[in-house]
C-alpha positions as YAML, in Angstrom:
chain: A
units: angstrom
residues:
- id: 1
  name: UNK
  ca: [24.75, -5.00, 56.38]
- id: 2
  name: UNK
  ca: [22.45, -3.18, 53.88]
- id: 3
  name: UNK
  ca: [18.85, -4.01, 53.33]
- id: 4
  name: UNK
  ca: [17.77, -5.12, 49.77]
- id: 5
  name: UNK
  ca: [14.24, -4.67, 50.49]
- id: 6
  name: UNK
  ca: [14.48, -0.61, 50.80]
- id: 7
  name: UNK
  ca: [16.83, -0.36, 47.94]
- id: 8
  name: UNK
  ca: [15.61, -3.05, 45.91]
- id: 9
  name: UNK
  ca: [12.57, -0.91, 45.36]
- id: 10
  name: UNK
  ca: [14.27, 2.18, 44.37]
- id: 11
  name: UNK
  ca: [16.84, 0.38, 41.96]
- id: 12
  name: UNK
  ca: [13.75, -1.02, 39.82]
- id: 13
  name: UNK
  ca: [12.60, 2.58, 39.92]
- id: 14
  name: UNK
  ca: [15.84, 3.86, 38.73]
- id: 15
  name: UNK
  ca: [15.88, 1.02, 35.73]
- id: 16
  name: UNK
  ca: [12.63, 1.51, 34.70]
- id: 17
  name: UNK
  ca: [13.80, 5.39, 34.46]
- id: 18
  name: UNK
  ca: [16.55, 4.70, 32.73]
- id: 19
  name: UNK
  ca: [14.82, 2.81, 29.99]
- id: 20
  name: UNK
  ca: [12.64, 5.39, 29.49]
- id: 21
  name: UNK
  ca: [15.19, 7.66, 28.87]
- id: 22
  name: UNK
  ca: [16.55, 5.55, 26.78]
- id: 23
  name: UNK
  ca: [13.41, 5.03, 24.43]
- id: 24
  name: UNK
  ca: [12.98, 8.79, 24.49]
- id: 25
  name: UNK
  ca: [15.99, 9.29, 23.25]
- id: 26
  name: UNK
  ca: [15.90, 6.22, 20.91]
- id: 27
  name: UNK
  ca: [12.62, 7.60, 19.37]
- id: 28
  name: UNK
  ca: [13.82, 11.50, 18.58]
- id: 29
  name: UNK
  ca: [16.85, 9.65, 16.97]
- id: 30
  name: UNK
  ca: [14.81, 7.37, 15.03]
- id: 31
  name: UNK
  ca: [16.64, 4.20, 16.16]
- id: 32
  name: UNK
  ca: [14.10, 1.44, 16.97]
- id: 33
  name: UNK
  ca: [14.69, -0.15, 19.87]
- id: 34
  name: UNK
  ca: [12.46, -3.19, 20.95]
- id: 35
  name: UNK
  ca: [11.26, -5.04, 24.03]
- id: 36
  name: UNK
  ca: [14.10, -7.50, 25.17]
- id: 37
  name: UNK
  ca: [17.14, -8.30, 22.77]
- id: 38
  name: UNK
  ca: [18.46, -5.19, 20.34]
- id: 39
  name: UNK
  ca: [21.21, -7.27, 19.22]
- id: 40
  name: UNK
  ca: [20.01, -6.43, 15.57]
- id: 41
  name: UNK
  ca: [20.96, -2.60, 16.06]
- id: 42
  name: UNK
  ca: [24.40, -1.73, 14.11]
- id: 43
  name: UNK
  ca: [27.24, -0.91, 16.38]
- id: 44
  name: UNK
  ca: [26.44, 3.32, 15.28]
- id: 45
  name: UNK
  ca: [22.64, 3.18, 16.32]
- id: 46
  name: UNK
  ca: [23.24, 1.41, 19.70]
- id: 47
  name: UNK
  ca: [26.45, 4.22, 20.17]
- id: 48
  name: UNK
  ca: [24.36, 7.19, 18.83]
- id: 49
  name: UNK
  ca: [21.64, 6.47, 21.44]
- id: 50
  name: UNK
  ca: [23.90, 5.87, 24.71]
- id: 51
  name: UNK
  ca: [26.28, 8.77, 23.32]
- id: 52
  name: UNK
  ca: [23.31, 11.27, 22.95]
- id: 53
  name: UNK
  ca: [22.03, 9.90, 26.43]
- id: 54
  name: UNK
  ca: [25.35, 10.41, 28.05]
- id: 55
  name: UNK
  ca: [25.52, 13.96, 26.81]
- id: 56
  name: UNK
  ca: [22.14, 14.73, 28.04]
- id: 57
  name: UNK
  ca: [23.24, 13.58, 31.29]
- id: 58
  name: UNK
  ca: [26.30, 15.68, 31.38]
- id: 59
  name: UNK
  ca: [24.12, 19.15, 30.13]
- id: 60
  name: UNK
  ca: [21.92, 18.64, 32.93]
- id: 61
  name: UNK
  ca: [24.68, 17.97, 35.82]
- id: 62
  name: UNK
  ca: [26.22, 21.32, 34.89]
- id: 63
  name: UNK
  ca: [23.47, 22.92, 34.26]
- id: 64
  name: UNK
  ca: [21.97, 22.30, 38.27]
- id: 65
  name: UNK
  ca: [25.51, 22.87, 38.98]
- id: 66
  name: UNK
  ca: [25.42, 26.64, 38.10]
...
């Protein structure tokens, strides 16, 4: 059996990273993300920021990697 209480703690860490991220990324792309619901982002802003994130991701895996 796990315990939540450890890795509750270090899951809201990793979300509250992760947003970050993602309104870092948001910002330098110009996209204008909001608090809560970003349902009114078009289908290409919402892609271009997780894309960009995902990529960002990947160049810094390989890049510890060599």
């Amino acid at each position: 059996m796990t315990n939540k209480t450890s890795s509750s703690g270090s899951n809201k860490e990793n979300k509250a990273a992760l947003n970050r991220f993602k309104n870092e990324v948001a910002s330098e792309l110009g996209v204008n993300l909001k608090e809560g619901y970003n349902g009114d982002l078009t289908s290409k802003e919402a892609g271009s920021v997780g894309g960009e994130m995902v990529k960002r991701m990947i160049k810094k895996q390989t890049d510890s990697m060599q």
